[in-house]
C-alpha positions as a Markdown table, in Angstrom:
| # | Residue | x | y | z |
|---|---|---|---|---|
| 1 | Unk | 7.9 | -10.9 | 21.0 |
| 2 | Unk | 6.6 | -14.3 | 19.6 |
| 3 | Unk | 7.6 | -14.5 | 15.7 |
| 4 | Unk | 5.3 | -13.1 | 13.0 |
| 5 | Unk | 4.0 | -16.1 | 10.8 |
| 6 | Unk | 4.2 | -15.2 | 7.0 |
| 7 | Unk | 2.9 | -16.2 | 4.1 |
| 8 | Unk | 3.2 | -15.1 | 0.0 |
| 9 | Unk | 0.8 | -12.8 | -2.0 |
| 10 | Unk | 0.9 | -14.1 | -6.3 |
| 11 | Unk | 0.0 | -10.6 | -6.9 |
| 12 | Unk | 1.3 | -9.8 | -9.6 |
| 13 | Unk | 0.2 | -12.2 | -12.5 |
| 14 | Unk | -0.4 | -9.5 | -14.4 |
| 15 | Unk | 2.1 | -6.0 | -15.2 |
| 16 | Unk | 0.8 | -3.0 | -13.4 |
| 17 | Unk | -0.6 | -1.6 | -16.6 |
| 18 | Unk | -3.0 | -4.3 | -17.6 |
| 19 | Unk | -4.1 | -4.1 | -13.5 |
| 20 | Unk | -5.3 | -0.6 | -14.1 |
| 21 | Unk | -6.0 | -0.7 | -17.8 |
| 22 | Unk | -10.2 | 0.5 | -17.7 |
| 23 | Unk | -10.3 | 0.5 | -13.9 |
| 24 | Unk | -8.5 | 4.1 | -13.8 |
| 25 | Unk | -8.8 | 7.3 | -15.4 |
| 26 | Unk | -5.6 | 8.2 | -17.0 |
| 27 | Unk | -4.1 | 11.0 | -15.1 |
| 28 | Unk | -4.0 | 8.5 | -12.4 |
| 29 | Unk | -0.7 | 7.2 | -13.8 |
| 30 | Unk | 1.1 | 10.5 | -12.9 |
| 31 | Unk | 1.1 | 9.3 | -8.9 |
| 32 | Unk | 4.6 | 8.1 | -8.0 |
| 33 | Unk | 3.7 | 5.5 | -5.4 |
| 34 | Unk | 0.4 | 3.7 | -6.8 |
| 35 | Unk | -0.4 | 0.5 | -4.7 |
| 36 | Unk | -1.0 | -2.3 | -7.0 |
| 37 | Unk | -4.5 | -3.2 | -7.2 |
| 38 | Unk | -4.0 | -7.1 | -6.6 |
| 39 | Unk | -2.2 | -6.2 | -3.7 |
| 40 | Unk | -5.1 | -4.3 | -2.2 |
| 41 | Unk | -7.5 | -6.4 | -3.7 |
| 42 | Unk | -5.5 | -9.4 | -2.2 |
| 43 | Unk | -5.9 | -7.5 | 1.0 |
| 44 | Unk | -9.5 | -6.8 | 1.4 |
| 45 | Unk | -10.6 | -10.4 | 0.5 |
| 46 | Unk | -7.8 | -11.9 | 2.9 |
| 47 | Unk | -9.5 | -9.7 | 6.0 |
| 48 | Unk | -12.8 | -8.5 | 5.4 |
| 49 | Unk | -16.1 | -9.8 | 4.5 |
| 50 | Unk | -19.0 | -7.9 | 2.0 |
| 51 | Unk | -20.1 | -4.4 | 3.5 |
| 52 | Unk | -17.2 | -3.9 | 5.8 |
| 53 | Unk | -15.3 | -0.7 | 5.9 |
| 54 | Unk | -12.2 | -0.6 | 4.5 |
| 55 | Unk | -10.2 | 3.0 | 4.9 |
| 56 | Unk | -6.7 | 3.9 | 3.3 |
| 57 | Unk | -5.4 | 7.2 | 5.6 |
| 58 | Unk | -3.0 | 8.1 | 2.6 |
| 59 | Unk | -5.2 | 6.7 | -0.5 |
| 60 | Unk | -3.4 | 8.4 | -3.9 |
| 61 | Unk | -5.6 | 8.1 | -6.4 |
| 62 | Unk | -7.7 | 5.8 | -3.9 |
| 63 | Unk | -6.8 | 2.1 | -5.1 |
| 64 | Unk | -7.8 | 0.7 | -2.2 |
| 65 | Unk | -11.1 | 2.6 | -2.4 |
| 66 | Unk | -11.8 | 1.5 | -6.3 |
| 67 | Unk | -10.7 | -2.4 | -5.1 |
| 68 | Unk | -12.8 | -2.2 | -1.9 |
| 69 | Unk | -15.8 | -0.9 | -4.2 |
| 70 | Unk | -15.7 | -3.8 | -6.4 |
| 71 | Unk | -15.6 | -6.2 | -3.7 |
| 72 | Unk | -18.4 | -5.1 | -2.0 |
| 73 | Unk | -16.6 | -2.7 | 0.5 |
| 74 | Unk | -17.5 | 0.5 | 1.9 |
| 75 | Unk | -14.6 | 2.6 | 1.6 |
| 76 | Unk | -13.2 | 5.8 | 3.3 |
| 77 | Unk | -9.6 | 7.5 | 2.4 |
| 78 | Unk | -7.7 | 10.6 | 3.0 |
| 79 | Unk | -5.6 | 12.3 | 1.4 |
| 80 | Unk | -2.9 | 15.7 | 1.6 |
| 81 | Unk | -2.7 | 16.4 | -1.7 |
| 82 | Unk | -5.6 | 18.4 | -3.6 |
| 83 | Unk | -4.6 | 17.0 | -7.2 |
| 84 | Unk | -4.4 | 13.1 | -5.9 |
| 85 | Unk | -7.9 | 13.5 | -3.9 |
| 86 | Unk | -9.1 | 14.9 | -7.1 |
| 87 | Unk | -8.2 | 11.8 | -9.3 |
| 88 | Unk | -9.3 | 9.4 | -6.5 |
| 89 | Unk | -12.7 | 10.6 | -6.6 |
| 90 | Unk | -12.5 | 10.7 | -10.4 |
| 91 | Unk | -11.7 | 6.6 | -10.4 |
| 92 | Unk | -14.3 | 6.3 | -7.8 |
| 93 | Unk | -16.9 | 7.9 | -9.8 |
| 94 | Unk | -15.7 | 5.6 | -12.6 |
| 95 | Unk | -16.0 | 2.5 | -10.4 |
| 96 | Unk | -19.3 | 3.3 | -9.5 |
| 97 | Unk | -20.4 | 4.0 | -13.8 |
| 98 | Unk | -18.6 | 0.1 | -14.0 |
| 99 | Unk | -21.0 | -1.4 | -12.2 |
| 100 | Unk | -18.9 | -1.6 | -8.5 |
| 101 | Unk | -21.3 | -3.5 | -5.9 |
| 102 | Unk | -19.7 | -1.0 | -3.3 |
| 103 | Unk | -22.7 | 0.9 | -1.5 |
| 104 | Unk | -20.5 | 3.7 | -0.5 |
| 105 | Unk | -17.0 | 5.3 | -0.4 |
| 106 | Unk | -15.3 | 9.0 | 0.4 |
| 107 | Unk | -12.4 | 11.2 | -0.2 |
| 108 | Unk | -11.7 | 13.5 | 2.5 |
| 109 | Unk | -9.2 | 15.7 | 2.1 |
| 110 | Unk | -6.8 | 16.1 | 4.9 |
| 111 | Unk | -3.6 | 15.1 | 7.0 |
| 112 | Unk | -3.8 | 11.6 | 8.0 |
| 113 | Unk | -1.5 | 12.6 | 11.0 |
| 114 | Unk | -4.5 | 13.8 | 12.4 |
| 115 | Unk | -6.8 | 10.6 | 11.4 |
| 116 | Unk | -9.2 | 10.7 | 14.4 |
| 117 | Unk | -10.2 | 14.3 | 14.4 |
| 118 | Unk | -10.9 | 14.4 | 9.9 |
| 119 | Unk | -12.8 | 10.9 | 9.8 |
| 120 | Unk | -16.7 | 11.5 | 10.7 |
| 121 | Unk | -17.0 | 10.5 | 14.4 |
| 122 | Unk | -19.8 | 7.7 | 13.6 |
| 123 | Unk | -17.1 | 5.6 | 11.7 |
| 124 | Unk | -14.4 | 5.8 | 14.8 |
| 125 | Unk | -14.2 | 2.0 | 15.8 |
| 126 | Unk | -15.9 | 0.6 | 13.1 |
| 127 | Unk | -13.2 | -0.3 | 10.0 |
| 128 | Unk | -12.5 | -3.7 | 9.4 |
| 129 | Unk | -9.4 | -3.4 | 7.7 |
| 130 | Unk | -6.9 | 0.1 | 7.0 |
| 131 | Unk | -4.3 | -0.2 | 3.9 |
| 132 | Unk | -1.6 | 1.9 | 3.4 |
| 133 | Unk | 2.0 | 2.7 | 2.4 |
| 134 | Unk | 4.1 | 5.1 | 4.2 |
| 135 | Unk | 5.7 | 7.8 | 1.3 |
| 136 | Unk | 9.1 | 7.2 | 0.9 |
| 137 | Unk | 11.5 | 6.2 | -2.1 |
| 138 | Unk | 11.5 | 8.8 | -4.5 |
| 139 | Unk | 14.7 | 7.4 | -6.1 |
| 140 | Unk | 12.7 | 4.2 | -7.0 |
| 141 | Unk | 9.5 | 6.1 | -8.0 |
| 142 | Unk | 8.5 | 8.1 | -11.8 |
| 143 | Unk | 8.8 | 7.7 | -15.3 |
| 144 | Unk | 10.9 | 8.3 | -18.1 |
| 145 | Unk | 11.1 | 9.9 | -21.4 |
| 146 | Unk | 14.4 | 9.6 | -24.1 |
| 147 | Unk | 15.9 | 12.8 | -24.4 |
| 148 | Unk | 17.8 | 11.8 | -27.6 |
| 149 | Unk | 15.3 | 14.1 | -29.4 |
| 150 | Unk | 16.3 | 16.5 | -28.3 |
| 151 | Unk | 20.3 | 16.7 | -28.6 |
| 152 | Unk | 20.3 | 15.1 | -25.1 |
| 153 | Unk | 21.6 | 12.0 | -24.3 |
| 154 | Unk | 20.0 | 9.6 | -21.2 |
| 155 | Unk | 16.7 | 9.6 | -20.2 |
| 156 | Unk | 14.2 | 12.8 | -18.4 |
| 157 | Unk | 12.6 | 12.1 | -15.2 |
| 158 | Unk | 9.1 | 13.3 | -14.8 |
| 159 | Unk | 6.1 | 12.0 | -12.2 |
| 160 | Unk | 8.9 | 11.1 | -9.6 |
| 161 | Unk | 7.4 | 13.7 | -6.6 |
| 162 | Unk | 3.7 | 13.4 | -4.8 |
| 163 | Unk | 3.9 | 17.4 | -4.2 |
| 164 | Unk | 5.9 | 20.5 | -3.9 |
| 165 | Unk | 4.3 | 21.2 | -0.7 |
| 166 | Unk | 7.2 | 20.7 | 1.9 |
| 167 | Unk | 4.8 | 20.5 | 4.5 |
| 168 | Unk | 3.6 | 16.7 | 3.2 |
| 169 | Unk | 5.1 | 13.9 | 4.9 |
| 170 | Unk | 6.8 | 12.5 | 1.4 |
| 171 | Unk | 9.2 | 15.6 | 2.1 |
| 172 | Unk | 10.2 | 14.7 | 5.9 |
| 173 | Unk | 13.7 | 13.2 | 6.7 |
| 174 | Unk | 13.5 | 9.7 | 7.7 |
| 175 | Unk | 13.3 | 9.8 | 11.5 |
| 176 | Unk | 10.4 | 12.5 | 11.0 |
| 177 | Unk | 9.0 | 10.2 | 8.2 |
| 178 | Unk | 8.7 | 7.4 | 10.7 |
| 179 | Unk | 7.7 | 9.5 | 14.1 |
| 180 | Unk | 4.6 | 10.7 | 11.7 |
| 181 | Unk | 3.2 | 7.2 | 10.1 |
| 182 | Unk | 3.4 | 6.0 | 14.0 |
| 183 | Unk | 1.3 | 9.2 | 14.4 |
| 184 | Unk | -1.1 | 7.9 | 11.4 |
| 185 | Unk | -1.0 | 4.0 | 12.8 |
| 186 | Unk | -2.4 | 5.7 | 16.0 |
| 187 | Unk | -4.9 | 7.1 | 14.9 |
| 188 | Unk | -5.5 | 4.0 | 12.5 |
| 189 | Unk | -5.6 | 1.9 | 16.2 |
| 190 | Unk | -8.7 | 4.5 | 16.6 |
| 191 | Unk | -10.9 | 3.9 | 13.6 |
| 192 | Unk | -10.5 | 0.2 | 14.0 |
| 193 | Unk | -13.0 | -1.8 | 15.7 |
| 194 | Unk | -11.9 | -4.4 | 18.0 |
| 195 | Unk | -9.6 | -6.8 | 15.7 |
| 196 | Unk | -9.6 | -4.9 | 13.1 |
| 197 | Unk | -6.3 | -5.2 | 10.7 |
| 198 | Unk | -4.3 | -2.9 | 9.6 |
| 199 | Unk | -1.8 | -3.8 | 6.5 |
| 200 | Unk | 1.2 | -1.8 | 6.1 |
| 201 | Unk | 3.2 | -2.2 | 2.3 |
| 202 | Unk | 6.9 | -1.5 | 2.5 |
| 203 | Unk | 10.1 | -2.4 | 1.3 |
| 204 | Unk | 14.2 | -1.4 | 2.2 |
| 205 | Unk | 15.9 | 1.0 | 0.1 |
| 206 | Unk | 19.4 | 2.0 | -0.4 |
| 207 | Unk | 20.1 | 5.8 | 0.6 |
| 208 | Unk | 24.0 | 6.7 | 0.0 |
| 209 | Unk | 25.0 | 2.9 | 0.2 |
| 210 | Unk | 23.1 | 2.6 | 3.6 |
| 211 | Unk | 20.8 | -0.2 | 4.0 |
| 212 | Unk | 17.1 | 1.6 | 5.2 |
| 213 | Unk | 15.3 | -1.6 | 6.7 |
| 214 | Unk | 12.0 | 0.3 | 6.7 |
| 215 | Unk | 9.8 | -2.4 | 7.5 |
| 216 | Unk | 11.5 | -3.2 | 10.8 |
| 217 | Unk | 10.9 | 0.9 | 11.3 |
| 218 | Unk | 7.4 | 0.1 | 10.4 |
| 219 | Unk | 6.7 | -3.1 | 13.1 |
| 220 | Unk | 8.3 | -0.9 | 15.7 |
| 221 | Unk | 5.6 | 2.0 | 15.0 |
| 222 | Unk | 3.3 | -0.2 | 14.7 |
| 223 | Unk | 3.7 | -1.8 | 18.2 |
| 224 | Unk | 4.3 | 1.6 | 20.1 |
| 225 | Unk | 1.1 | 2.7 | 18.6 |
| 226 | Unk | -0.9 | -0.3 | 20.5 |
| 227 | Unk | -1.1 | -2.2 | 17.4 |
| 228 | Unk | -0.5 | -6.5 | 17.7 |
| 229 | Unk | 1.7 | -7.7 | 14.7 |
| 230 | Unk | 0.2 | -10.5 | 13.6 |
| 231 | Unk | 1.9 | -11.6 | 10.3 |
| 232 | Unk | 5.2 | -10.4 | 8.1 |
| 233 | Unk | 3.9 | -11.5 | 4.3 |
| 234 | Unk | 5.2 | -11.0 | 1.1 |
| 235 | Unk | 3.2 | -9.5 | -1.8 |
| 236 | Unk | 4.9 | -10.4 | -4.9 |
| 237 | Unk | 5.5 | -7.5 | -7.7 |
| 238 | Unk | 6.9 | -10.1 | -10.3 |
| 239 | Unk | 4.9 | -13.2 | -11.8 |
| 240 | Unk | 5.1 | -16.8 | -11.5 |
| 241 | Unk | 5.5 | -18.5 | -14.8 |
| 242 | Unk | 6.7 | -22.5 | -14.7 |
| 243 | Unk | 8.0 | -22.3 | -11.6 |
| 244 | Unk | 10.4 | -19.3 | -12.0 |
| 245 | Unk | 9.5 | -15.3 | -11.1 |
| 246 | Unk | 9.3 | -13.4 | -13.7 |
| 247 | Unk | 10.8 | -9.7 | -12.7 |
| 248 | Unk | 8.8 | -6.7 | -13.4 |
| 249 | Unk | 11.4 | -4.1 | -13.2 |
| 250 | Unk | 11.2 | -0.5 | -13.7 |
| 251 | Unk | 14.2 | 1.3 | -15.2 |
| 252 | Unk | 15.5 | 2.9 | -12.0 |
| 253 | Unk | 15.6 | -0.4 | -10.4 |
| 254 | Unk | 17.5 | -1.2 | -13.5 |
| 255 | Unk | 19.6 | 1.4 | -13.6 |
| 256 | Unk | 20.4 | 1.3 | -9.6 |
| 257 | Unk | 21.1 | -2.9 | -9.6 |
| 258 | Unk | 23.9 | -1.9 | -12.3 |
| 259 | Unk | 25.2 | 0.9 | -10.5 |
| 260 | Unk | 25.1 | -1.4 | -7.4 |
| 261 | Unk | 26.7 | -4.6 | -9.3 |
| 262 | Unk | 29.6 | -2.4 | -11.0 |
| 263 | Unk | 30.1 | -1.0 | -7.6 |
| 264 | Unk | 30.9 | -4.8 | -6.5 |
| 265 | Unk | 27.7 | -4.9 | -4.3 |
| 266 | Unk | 25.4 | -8.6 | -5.1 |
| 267 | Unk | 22.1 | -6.3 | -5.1 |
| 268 | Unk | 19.2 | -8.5 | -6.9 |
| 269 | Unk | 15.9 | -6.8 | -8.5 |
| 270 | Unk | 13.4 | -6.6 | -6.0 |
| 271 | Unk | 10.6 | -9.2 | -6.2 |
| 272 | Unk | 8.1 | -8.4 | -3.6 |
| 273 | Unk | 6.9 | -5.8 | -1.5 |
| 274 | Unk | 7.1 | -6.9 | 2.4 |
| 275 | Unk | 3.4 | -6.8 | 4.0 |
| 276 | Unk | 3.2 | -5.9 | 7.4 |
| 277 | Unk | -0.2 | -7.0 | 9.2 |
| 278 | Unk | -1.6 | -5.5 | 12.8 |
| 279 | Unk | -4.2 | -5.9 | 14.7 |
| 280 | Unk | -6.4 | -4.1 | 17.2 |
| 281 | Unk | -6.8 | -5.0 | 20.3 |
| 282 | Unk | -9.5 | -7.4 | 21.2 |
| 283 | Unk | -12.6 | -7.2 | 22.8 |
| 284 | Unk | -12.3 | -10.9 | 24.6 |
| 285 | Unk | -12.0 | -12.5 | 21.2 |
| 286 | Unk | -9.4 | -15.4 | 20.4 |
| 287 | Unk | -6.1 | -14.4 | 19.9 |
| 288 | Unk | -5.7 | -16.3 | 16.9 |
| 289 | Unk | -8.7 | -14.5 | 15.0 |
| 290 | Unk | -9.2 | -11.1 | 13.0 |
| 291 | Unk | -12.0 | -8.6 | 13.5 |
| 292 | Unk | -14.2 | -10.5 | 10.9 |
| 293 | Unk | -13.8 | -14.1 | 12.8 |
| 294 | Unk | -11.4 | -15.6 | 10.3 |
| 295 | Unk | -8.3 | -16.4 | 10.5 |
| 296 | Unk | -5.6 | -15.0 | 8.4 |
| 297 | Unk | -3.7 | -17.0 | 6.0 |
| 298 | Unk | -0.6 | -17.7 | 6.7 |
| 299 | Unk | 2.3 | -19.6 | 4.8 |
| 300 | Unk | 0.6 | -23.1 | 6.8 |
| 301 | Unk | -2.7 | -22.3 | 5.8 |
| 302 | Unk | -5.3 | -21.9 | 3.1 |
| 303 | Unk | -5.0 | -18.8 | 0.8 |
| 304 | Unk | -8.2 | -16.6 | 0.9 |
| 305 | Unk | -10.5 | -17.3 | -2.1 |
| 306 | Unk | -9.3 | -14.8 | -4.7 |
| 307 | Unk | -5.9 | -15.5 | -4.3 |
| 308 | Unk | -4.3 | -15.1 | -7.7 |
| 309 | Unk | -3.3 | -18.1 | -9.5 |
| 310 | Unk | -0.6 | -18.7 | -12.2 |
């Protein structure tokens, strides 16, 4: 397979709280996994034009749908969980009172393992662009409240989990984890029209010491799911201030580069998320284009017009 160009997404300019600050109603901070919304935004003006479709199979509190909204986009997501769909159509309702030039977008509740069959059969081969995240990480994820109130010492971790239910694909072991997202890219391959893209956020993780290169796990579903790679990026989660990155850390990736560092293992914060882009096939169209006839930056070309600057 030929190598996958790359190129770097300055998405993160601003912390995650000012991203959201206004855009989202406030139970959405309770969701463990939240995409940033420069990274989707980032997204959608990289691959798609005004009035495209833009669906996330796995949408949370639908980011991607409240981004896609403001940029123009139709959007379309699903979700598993009943609480999550509920605060996704809470921020798109608030999206649309903000003004959001979006002229439509939808919740459906549902397993995204079965992404063909739940999406309304006028919209299969239509999407311009699908953005997701497989679940994984829960040892990264979730906040933290001091316990020293209360007679404790350390910190309490709450908001880590997306559900109890054990039949959600947050709960599966790894190998199931990965079998069922190249379920979801499958279906994904169907709601695409020809050259569509498909962007896939995902970063390694240490389980037990082990080294879990999901993003390699991710290319390989990708591609067995009839999907083209077309580019390995890098969307940045710290800032760029004079020339340095400015780390935007949260305190279990604090607390597990200490562990790591005492332990005699060089781990480093983590800096950026790795971005992992597909494509449809093509209906006779150049190789070297997307679905919208444009072709995606790369670390040799142009960044797309709302790339975020220092």
């Amino acid at each position: 397979m030929a190598a996958i160009p790359t190129s770097v997404w300055v998405t993160a300019q601003r912390n995650s709280r000012t991203q959201r600050a206004g855009r989202y109603v406030r139970e959405s901070v309770a969701h463990p996994a939240k995409m940033l919304p420069d990274i989707a935004a980032y997204a959608i003006g990289a691959y798609t034009e005004p009035g495209d479709l833009v669906v996330d199979p796995m949408c949370g509190i639908g980011t991607t749908l409240v981004e896609a909204m403001h940029l123009g986009r139709r959007a379309l997501g699903v979700e598993y969980e009943a609480r999550w769909a509920k605060f996704a159509r809470a921020n798109i309702a608030l999206a649309n009172s903000q003004g959001a030039t979006g002229d439509s977008a939808r919740v459906i509740r549902a397993d995204a393992r079965r992404l063909a069959k739940v999406v309304p059969p006028e919209l299969l081969g239509t999407a311009a662009l699908v953005i997701t995240s497989p679940p994984y990480g829960a040892a990264v994820h979730g906040q933290i409240r001091a316990t020293a109130e209360t007679g404790e010492r350390g910190v309490q971790k709450f908001d880590y989990r997306y559900s109890t239910d054990r039949s959600n694909l947050a709960h599966a072991s790894r190998e199931k984890l990965v079998a069922g997202f190249a379920e979801i890219l499958s279906g994904c391959r169907q709601i695409l029209r020809p050259g569509g893209v498909v962007a896939v956020t995902a970063r390694p993780w240490r389980e037990h010491g082990e080294l879990v290169d999901l993003p390699s796990e991710v290319i390989a579903a990708g591609t067995s799911a009839g999907l083209e790679p077309i580019e390995r990026c890098l969307a940045l989660i710290a800032g760029v201030r004079d020339g340095q990155l400015v780390t935007r850390p949260s305190f279990f990736q604090l607390a597990n580069i200490r562990q790591a560092r005492a332990a005699g293992v060089p781990m480093h914060l983590i800096v950026a998320e790795d971005v992992l882009v597909f494509r449809a096939p093509l209906d006779g169209d150049s190789a070297a284009q997307n679905g919208s006839g444009r072709t995606p930056a790369t670390a040799d070309s142009p960044l797309p017009p709302n790339a975020f600057s220092p």
